[in-house]
C-alpha positions as CSV (number, residue, x, y, z in Angstrom):
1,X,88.9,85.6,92.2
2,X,85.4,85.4,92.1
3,X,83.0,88.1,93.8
4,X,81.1,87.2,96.4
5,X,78.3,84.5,95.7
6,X,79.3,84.1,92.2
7,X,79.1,80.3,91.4
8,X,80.4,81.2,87.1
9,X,83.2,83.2,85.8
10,X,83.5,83.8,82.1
11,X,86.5,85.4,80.8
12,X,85.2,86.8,77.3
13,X,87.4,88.6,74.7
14,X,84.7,90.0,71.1
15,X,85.6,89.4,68.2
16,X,83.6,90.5,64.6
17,X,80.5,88.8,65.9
18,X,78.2,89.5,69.1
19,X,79.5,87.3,71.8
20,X,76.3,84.7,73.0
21,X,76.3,82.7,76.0
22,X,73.7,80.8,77.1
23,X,72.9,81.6,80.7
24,X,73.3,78.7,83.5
25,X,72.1,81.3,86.3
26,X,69.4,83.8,86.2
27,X,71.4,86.5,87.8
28,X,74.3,87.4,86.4
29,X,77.2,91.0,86.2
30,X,79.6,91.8,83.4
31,X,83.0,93.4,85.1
32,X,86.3,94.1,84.3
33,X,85.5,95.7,81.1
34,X,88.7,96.8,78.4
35,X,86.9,98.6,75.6
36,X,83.5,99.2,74.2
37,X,80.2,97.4,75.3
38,X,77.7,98.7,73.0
39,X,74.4,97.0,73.4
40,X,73.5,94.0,75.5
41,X,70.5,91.9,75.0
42,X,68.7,88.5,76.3
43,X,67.4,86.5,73.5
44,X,64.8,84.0,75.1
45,X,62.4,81.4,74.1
46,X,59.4,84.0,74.7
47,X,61.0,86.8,72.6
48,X,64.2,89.4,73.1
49,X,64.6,91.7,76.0
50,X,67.1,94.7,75.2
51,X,69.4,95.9,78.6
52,X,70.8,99.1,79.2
53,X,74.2,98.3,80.1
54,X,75.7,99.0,83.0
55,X,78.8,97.6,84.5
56,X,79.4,95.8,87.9
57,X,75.5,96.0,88.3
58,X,73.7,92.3,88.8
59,X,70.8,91.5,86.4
60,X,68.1,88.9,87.1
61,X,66.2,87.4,84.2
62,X,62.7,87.7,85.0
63,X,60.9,84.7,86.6
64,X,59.0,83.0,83.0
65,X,61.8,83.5,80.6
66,X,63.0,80.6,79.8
67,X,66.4,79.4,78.0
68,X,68.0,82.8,77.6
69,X,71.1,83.8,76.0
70,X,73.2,86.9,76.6
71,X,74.1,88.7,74.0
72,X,76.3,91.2,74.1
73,X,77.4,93.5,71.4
74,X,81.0,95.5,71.7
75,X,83.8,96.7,69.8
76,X,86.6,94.1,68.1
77,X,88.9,92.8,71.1
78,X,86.7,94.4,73.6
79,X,87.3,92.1,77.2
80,X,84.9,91.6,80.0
81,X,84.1,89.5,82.8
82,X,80.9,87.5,83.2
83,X,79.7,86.6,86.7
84,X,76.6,84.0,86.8
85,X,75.1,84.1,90.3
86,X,72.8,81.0,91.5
């Protein structure tokens, strides 16, 4: 089930590399997490934007930032849940 207002669900297992995802939605909230999430980042066209992680929090990209990616770091088989909010 989705949460409330969510429009995207992503169900995301890491492997050896980061896990990208180019964002449809400029808010979005990782859930459900199994594992270690160890550093999150957008990586736009006007530059890379670090986030401190926090889980079931929403995050809005910024208005201006255009064609970001979420990028999200964690440890081998780590699981999560992406929400994308429109």
């Amino acid at each position: 089930d989705l949460p409330a207002a969510a429009q995207r669900a992503f169900e995301v297992r890491v492997g050896k590399e980061p896990w990208v995802h180019g964002l449809q939605a400029r808010t979005f909230t990782i859930g459900n997490v199994a594992g270690e999430i160890r550093r999150r980042a957008l990586d736009c066209a006007n530059g890379r934007k670090r986030l401190e992680y926090q889980q079931n929090v929403d995050w809005t990209v910024p208005e201006g930032w255009q064609a970001c990616a979420l990028v999200v770091d964690a440890k081998r088989s780590t699981s999560f849940m992406l929400y994308e909010f429109e």
